[in-house]
Structure formats: structure tokens, C-alpha cells
PDB file of N, CA, C, O and CB in Angstrom:
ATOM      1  N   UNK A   1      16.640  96.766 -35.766  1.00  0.00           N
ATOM      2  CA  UNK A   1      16.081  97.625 -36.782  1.00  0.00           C
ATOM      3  C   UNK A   1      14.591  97.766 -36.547  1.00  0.00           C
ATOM      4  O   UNK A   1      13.847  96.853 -36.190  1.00  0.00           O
ATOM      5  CB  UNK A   1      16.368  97.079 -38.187  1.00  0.00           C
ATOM      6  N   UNK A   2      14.244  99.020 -36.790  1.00  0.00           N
ATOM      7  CA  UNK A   2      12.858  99.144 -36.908  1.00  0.00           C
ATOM      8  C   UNK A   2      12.138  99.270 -38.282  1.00  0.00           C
ATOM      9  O   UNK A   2      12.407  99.963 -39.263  1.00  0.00           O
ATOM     10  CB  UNK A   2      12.551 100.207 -36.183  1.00  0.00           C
ATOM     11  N   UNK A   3      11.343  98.563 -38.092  1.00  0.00           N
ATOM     12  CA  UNK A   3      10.331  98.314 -39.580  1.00  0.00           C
ATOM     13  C   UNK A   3       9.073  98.924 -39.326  1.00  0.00           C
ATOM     14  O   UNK A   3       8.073  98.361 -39.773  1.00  0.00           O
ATOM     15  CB  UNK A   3       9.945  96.602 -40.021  1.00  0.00           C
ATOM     16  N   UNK A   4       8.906 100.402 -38.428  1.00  0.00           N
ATOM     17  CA  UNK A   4       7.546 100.924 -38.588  1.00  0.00           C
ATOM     18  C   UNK A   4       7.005 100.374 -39.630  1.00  0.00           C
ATOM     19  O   UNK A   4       7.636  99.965 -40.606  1.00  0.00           O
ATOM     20  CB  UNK A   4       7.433 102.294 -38.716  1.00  0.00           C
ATOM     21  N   UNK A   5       5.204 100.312 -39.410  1.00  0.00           N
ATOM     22  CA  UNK A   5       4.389 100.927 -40.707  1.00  0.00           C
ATOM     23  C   UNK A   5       4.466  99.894 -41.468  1.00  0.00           C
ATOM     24  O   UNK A   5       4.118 100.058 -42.637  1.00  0.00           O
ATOM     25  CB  UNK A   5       4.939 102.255 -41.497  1.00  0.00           C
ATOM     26  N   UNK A   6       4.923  98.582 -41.055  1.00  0.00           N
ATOM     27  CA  UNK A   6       4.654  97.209 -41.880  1.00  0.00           C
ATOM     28  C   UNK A   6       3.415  96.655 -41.805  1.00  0.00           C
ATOM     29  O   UNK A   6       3.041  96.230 -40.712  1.00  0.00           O
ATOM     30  CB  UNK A   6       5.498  96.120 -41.483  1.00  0.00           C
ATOM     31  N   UNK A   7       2.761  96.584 -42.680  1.00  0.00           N
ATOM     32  CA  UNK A   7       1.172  95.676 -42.467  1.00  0.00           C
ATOM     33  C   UNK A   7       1.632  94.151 -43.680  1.00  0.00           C
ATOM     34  O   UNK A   7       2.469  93.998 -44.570  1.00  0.00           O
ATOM     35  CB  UNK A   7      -0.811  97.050 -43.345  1.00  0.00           C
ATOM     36  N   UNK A   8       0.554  93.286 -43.067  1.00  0.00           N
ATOM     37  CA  UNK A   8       0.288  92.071 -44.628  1.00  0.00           C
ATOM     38  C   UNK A   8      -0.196  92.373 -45.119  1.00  0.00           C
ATOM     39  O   UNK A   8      -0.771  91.588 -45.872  1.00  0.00           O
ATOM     40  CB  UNK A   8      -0.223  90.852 -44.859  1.00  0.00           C
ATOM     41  N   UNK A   9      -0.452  93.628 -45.213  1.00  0.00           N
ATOM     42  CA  UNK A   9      -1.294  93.644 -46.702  1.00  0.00           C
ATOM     43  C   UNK A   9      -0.685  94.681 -47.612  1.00  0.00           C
ATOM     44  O   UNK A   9      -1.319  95.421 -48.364  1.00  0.00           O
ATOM     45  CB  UNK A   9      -2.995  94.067 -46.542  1.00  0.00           C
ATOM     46  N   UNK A  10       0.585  94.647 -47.455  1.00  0.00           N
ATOM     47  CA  UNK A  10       1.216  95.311 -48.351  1.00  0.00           C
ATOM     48  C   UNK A  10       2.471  94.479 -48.552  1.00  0.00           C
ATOM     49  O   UNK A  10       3.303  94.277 -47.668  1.00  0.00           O
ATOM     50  CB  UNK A  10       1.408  96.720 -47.959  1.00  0.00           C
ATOM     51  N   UNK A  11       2.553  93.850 -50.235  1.00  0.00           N
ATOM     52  CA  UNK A  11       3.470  92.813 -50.122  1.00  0.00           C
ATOM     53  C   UNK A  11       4.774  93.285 -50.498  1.00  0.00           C
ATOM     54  O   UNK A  11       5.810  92.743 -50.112  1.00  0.00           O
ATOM     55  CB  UNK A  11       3.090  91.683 -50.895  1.00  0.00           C
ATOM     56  N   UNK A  12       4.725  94.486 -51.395  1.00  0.00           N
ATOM     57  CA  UNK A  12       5.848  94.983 -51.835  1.00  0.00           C
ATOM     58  C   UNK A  12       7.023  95.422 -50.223  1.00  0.00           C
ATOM     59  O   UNK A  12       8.253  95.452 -50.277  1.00  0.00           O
ATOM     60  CB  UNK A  12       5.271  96.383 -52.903  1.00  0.00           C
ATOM     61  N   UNK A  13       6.144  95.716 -48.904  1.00  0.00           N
ATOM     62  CA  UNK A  13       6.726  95.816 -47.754  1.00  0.00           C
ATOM     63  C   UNK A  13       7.044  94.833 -47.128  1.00  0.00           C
ATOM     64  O   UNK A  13       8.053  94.645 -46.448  1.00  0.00           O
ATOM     65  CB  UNK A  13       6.189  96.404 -47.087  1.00  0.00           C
ATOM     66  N   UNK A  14       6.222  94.196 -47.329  1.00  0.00           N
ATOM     67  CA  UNK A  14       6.140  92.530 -46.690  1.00  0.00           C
ATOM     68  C   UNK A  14       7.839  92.060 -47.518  1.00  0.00           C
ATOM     69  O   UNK A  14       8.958  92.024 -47.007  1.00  0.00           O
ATOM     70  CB  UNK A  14       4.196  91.245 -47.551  1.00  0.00           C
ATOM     71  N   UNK A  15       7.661  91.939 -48.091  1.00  0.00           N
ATOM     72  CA  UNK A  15       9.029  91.442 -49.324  1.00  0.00           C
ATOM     73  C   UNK A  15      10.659  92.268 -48.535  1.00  0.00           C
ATOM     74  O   UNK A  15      11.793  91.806 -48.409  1.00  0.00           O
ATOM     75  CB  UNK A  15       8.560  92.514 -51.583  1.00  0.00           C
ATOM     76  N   UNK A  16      10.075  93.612 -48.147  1.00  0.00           N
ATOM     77  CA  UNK A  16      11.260  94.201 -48.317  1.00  0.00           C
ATOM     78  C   UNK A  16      11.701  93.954 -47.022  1.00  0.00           C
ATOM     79  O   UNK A  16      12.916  94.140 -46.952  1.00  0.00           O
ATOM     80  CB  UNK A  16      11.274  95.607 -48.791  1.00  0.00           C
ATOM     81  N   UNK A  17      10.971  93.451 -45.480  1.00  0.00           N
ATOM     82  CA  UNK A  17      10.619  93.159 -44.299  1.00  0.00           C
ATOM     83  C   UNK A  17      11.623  92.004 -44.562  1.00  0.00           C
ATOM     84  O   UNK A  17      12.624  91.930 -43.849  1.00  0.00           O
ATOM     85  CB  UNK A  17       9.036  92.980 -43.894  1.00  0.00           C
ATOM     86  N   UNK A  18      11.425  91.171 -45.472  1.00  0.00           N
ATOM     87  CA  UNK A  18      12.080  89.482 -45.645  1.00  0.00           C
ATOM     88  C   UNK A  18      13.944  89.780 -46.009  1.00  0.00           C
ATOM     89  O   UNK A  18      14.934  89.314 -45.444  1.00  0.00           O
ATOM     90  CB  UNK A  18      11.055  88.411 -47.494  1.00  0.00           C
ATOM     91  N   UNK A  19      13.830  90.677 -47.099  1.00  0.00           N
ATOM     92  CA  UNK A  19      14.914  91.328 -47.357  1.00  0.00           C
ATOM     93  C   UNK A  19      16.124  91.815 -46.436  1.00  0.00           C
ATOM     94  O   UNK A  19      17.304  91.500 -46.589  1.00  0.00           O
ATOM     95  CB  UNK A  19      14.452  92.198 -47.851  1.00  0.00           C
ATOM     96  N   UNK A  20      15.632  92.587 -45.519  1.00  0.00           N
ATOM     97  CA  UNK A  20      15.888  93.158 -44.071  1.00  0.00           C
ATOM     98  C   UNK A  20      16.541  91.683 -43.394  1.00  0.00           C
ATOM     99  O   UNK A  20      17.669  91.198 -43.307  1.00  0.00           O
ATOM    100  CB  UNK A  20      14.210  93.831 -43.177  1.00  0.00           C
ATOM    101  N   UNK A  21      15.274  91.310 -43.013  1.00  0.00           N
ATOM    102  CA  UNK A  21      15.703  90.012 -42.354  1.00  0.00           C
ATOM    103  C   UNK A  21      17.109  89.113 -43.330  1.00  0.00           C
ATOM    104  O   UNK A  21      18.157  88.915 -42.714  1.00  0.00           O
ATOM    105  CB  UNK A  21      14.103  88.975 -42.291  1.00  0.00           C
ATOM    106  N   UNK A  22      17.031  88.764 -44.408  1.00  0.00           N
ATOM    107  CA  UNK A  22      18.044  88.128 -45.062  1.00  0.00           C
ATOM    108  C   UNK A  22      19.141  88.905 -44.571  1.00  0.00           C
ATOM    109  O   UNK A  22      19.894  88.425 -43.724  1.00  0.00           O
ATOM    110  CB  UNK A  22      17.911  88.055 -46.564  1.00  0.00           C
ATOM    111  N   UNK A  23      19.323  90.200 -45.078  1.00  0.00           N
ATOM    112  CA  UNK A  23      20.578  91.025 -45.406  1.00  0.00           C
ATOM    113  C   UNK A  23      21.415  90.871 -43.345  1.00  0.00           C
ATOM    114  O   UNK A  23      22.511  90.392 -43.055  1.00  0.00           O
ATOM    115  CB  UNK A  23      19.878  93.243 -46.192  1.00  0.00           C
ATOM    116  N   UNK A  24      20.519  91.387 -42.514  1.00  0.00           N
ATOM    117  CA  UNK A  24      21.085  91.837 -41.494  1.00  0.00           C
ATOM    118  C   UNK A  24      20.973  90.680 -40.382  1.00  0.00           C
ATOM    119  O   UNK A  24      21.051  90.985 -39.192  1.00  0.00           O
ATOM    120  CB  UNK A  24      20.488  93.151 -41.163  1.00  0.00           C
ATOM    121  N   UNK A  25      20.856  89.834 -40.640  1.00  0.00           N
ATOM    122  CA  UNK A  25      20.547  88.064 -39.975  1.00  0.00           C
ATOM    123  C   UNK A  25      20.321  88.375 -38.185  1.00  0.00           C
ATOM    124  O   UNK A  25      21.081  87.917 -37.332  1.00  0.00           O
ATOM    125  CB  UNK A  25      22.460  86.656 -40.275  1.00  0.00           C
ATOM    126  N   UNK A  26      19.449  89.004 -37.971  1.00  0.00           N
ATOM    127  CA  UNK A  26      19.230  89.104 -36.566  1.00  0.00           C
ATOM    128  C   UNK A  26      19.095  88.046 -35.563  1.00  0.00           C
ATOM    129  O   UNK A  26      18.632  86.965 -35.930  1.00  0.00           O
ATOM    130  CB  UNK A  26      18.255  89.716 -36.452  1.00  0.00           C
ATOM    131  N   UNK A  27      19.483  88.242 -34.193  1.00  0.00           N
ATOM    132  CA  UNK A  27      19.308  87.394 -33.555  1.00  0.00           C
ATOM    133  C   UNK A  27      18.247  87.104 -32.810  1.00  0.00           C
ATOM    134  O   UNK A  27      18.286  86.167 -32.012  1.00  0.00           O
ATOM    135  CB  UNK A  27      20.043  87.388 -33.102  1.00  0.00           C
ATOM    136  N   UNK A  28      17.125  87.894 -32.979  1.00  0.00           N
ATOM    137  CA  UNK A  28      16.011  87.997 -32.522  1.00  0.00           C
ATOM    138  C   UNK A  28      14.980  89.014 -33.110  1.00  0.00           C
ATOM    139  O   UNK A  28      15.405  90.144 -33.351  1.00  0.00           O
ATOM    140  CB  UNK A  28      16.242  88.162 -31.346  1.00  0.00           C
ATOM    141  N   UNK A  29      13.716  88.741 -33.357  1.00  0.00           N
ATOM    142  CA  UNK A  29      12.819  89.383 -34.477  1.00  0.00           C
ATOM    143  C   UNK A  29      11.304  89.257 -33.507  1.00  0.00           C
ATOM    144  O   UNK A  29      10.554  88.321 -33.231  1.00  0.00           O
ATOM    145  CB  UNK A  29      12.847  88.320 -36.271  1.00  0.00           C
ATOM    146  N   UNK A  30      11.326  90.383 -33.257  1.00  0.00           N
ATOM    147  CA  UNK A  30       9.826  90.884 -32.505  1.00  0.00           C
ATOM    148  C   UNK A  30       8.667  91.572 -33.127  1.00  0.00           C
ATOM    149  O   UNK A  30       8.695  92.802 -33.089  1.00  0.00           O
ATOM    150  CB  UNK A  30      10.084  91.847 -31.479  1.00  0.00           C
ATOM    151  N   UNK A  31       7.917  91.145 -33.545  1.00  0.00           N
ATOM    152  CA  UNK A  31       6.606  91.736 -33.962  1.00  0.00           C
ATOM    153  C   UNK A  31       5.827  92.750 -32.910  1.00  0.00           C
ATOM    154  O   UNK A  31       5.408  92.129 -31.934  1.00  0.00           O
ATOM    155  CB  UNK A  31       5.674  90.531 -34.261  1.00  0.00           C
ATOM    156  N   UNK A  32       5.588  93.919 -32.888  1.00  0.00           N
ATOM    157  CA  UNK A  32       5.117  94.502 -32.182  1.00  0.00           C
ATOM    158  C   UNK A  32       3.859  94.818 -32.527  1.00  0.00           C
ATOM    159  O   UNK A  32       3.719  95.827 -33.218  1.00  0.00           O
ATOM    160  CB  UNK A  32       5.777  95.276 -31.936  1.00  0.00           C
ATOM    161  N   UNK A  33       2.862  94.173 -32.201  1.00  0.00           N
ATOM    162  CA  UNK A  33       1.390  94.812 -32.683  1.00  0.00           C
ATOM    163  C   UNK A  33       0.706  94.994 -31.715  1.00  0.00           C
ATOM    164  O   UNK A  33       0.922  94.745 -30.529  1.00  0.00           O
ATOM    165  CB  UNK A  33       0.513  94.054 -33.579  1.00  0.00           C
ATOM    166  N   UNK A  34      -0.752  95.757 -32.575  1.00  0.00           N
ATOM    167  CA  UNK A  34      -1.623  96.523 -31.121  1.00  0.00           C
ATOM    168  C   UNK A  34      -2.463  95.727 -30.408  1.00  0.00           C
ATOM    169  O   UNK A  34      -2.087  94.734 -31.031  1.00  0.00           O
ATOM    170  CB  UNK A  34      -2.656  97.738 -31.458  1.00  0.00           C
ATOM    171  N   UNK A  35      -3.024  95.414 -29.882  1.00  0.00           N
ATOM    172  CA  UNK A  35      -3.688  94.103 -28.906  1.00  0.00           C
ATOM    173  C   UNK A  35      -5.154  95.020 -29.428  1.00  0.00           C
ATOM    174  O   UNK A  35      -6.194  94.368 -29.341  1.00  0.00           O
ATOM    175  CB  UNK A  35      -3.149  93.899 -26.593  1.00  0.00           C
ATOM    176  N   UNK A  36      -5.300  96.573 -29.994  1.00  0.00           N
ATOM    177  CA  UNK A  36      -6.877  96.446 -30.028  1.00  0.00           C
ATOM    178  C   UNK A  36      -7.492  95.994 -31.035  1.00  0.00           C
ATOM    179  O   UNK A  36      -8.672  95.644 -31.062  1.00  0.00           O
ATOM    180  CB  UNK A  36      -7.505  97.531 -29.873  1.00  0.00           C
ATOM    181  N   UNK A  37      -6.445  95.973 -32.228  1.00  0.00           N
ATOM    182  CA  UNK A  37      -6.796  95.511 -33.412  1.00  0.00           C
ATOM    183  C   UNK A  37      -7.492  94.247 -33.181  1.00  0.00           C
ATOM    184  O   UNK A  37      -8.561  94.437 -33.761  1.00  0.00           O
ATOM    185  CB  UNK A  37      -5.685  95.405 -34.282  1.00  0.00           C
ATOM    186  N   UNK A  38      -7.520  93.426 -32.835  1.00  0.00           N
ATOM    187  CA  UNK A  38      -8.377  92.181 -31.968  1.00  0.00           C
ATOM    188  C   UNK A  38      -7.549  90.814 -33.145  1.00  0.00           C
ATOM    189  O   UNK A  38      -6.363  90.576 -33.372  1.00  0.00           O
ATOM    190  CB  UNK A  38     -10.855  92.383 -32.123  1.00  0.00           C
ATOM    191  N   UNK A  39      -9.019  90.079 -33.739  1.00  0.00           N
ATOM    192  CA  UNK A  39      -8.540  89.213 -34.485  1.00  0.00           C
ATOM    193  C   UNK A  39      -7.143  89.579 -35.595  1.00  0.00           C
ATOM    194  O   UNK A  39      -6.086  88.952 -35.662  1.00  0.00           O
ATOM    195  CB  UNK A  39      -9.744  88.821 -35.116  1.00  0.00           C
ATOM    196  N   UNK A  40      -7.614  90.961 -36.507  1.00  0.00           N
ATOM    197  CA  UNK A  40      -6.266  90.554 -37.414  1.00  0.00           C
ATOM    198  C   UNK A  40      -5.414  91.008 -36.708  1.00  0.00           C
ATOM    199  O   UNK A  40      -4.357  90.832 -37.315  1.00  0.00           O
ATOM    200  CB  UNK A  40      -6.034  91.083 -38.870  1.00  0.00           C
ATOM    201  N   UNK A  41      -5.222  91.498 -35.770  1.00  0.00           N
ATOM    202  CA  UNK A  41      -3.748  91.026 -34.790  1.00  0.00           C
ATOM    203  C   UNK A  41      -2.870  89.295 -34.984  1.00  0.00           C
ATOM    204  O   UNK A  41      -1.705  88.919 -35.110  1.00  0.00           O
ATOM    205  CB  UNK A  41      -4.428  91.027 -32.884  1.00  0.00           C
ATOM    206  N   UNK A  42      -4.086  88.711 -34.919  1.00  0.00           N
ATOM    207  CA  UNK A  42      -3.301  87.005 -35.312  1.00  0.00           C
ATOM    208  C   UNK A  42      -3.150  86.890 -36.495  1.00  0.00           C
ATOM    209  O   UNK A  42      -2.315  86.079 -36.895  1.00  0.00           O
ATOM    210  CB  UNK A  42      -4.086  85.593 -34.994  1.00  0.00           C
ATOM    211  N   UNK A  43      -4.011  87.768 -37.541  1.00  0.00           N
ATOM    212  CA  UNK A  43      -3.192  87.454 -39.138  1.00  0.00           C
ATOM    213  C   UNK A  43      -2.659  88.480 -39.546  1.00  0.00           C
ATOM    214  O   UNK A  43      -2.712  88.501 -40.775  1.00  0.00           O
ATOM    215  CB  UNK A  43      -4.043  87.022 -40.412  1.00  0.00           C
ATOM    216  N   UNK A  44      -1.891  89.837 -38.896  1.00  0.00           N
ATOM    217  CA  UNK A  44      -0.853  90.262 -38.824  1.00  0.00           C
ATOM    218  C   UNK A  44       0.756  89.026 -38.298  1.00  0.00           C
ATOM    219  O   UNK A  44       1.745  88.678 -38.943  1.00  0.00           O
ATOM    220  CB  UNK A  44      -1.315  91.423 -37.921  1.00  0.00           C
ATOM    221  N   UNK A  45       0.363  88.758 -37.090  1.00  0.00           N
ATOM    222  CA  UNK A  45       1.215  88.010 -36.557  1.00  0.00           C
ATOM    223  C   UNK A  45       1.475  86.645 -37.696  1.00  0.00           C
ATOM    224  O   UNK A  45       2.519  86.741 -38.340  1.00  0.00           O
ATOM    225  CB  UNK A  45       0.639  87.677 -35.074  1.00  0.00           C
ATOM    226  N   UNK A  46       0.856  85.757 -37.898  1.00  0.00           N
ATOM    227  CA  UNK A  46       0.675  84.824 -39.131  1.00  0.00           C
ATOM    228  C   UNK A  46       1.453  85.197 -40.644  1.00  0.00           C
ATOM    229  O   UNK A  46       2.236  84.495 -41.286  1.00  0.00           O
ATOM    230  CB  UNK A  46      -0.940  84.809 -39.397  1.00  0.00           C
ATOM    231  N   UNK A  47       1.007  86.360 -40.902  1.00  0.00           N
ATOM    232  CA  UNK A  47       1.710  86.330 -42.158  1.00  0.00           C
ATOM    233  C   UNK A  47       2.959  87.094 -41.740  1.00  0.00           C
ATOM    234  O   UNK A  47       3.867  86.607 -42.415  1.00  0.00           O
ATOM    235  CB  UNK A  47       0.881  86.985 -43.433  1.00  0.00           C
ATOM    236  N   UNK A  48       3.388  87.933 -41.056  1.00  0.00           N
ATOM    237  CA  UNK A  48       4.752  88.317 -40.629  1.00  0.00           C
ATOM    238  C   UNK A  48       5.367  86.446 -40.143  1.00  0.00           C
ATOM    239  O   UNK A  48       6.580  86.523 -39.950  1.00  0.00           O
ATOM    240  CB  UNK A  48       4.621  89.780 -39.024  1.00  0.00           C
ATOM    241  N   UNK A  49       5.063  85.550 -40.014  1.00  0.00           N
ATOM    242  CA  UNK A  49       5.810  84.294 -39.407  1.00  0.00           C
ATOM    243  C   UNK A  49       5.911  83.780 -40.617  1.00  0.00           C
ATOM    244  O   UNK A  49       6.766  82.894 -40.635  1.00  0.00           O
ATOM    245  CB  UNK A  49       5.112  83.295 -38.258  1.00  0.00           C
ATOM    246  N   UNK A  50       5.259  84.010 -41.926  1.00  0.00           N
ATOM    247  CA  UNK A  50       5.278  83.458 -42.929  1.00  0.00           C
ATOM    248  C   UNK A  50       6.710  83.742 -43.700  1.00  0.00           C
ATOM    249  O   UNK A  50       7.427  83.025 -44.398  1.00  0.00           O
ATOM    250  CB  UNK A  50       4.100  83.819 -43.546  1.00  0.00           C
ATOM    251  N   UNK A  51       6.778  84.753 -43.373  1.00  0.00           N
ATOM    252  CA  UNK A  51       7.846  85.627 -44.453  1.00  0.00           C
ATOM    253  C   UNK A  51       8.801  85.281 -43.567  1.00  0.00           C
ATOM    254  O   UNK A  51       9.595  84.439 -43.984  1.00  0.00           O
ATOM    255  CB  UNK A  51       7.702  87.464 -44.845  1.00  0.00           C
ATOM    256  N   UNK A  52       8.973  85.700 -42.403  1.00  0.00           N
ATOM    257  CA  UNK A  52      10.503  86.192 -41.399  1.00  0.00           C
ATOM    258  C   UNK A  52      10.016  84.975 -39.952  1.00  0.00           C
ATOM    259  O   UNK A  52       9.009  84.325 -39.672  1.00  0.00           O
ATOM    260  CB  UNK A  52      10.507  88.705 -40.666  1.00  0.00           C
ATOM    261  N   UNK A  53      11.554  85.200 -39.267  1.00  0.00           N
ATOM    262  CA  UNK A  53      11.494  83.791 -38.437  1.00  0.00           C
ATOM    263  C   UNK A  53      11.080  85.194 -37.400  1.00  0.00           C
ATOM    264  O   UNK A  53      11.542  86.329 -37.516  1.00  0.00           O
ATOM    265  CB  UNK A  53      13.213  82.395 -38.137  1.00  0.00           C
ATOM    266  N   UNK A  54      10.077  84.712 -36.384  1.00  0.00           N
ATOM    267  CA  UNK A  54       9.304  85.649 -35.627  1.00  0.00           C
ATOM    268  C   UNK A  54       9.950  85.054 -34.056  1.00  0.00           C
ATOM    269  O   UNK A  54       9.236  84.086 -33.795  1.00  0.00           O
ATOM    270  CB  UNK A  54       7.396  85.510 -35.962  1.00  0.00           C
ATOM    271  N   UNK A  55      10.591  85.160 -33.353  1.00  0.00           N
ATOM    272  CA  UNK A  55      11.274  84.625 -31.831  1.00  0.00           C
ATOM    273  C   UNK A  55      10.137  85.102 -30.680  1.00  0.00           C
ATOM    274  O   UNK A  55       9.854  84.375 -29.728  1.00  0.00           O
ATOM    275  CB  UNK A  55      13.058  85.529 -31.424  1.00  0.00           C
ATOM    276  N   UNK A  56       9.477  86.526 -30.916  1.00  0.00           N
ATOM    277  CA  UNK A  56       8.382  86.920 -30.009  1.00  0.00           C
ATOM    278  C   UNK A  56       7.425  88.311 -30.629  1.00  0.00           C
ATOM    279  O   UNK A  56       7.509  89.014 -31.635  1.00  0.00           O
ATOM    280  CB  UNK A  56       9.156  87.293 -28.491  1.00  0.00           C
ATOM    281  N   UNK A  57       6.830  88.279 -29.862  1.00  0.00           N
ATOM    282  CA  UNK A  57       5.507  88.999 -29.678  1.00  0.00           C
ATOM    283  C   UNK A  57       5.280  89.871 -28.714  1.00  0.00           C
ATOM    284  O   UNK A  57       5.121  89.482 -27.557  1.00  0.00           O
ATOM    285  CB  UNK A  57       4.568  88.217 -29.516  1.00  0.00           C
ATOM    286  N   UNK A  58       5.220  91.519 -29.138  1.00  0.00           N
ATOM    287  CA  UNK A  58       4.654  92.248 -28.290  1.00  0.00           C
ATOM    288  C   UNK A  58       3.619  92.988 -28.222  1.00  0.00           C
ATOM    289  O   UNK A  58       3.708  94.056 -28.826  1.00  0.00           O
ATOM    290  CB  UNK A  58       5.230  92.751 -28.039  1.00  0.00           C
ATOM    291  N   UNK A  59       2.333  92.698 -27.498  1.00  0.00           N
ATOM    292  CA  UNK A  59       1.030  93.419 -27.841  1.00  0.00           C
ATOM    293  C   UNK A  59       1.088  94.828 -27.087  1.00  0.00           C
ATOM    294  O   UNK A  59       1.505  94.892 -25.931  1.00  0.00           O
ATOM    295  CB  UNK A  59      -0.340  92.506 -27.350  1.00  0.00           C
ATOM    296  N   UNK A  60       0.708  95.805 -27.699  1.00  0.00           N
ATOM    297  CA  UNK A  60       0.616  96.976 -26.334  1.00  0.00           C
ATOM    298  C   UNK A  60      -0.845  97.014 -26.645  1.00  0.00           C
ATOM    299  O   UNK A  60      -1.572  96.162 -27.155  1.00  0.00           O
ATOM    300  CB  UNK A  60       1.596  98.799 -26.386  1.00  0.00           C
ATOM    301  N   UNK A  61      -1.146  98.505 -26.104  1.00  0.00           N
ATOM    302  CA  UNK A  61      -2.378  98.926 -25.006  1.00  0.00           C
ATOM    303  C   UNK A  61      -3.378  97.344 -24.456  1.00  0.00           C
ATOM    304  O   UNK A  61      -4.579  97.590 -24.336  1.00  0.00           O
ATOM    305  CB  UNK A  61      -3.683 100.265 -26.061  1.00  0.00           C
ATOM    306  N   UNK A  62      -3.059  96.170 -24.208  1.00  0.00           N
ATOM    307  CA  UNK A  62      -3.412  95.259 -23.658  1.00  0.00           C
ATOM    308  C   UNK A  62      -4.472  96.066 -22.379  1.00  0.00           C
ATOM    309  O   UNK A  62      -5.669  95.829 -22.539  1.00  0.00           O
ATOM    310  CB  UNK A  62      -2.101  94.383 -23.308  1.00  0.00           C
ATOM    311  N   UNK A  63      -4.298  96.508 -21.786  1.00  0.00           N
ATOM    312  CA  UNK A  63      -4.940  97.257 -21.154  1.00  0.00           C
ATOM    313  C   UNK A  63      -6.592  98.300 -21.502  1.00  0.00           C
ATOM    314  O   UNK A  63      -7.335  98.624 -20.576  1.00  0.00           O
ATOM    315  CB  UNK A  63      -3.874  97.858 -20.937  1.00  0.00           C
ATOM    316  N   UNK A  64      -6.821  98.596 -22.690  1.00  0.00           N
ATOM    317  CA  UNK A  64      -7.867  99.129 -23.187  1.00  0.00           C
ATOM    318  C   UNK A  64      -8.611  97.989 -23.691  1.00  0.00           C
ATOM    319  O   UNK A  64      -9.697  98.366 -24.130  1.00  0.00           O
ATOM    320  CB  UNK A  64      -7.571 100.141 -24.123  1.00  0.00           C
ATOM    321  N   UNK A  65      -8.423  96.634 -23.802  1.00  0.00           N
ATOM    322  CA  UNK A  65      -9.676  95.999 -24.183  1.00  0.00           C
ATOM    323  C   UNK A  65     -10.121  94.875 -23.208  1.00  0.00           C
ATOM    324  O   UNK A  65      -9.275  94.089 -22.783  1.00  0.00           O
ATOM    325  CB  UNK A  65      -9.536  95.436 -25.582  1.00  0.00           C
ATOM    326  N   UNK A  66     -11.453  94.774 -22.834  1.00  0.00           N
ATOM    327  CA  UNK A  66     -11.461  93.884 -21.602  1.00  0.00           C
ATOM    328  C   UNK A  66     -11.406  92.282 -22.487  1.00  0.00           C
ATOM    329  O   UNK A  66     -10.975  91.204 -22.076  1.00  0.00           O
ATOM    330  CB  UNK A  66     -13.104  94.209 -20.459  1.00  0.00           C
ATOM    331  N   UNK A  67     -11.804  92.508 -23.357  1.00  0.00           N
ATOM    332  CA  UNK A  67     -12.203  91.018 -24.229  1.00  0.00           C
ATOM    333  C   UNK A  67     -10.876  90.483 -24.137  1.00  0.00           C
ATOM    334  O   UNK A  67     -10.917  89.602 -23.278  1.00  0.00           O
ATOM    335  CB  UNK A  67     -12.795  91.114 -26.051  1.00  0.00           C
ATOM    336  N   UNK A  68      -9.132  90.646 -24.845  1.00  0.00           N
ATOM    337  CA  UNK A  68      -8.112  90.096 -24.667  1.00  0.00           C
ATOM    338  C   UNK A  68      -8.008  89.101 -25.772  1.00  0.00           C
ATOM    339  O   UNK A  68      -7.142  88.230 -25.695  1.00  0.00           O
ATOM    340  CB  UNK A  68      -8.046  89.653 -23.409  1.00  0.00           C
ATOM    341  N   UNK A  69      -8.860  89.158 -26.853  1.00  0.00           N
ATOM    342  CA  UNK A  69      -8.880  87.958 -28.058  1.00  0.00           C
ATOM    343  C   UNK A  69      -7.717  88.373 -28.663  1.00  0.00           C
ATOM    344  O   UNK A  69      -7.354  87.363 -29.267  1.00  0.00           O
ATOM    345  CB  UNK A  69     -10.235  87.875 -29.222  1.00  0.00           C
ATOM    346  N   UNK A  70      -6.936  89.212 -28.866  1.00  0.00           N
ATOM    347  CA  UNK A  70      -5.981  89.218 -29.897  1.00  0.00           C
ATOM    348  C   UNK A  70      -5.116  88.567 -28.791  1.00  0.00           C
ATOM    349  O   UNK A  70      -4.401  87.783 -29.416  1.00  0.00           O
ATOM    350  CB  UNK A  70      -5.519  90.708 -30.715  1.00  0.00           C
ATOM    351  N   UNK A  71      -4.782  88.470 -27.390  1.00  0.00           N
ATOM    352  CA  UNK A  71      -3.220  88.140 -26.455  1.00  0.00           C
ATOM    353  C   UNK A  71      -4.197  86.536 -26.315  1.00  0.00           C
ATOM    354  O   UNK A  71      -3.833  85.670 -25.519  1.00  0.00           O
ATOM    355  CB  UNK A  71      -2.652  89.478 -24.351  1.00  0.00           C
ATOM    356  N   UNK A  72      -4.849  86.439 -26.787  1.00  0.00           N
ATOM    357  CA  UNK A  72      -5.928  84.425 -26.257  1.00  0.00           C
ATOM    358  C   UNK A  72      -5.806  83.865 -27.600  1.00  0.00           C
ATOM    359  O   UNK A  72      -5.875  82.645 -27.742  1.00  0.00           O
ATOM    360  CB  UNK A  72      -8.356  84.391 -25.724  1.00  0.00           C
ATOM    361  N   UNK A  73      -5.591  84.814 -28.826  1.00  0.00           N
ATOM    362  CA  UNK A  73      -5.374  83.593 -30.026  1.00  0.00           C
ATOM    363  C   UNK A  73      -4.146  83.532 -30.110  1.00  0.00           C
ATOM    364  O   UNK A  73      -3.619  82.742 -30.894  1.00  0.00           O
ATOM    365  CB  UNK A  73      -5.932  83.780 -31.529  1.00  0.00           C
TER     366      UNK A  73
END
């Protein structure tokens, strides 16, 4: 399932994200976030692990930032 358009800082989504997860018991749950967002990339990732069991992580455009702090925290 795709959960476009989920942020933490929207809990009423955040909630319904957990929901999802309860109802359809996946066997694997990937967070896909943007690597330019930098730091809150890790408290995107953080509070999505809070709510739902998180198995991996995918950063894209990794490539547009030379710094790499969001794929190093």
C-alpha cells in the first residue's frame, strides 16, 4: 500500500498510517523519504518507527546533496 503525503506532523494521518498497518498486517513496511530534507529526514523516520514497525528505508535524490546527513544519521 501506498501512504503518499504522510508527514509527523500530522497526527490525525499519522494515526490512520498505524490503522493501515493494524488492519492489513504487512510483511514489510518501507519509509520512503527525501535524503534533501536533511536532518528532519531522521525525525520523519523516528516518529514513523514510533507508530508502525519500519523493516527499511528508502532515501531518494541521495545524489543532489554532497553533505549526505540525512543517509549518516
Amino acid at each position: 500500500l501506498d501512504t503518499a503525503g504522510r508527514t509527523h506532523i500530522d497526527e490525525e494521518l499519522m494515526a490512520e498510517t498505524a490503522e493501515i498497518e493494524k488492519i492489513s498486517k504487512p510483511h514489510e513496511t518501507l519509509l520512503v523519504a527525501d535524503a534533501l530534507t536533511g536532518q528532519d529526514a531522521v525525525n520523519l523516520a523516528k516518529s514513523f518507527a514510533s507508530r508502525v514497525t519500519l523493516t527499511g528505508i528508502v532515501l531518494t535524490r541521495v545524489d543532489g546533496d554532497g553533505r549526505g546527513g540525512a543517509a549518516l544519521s
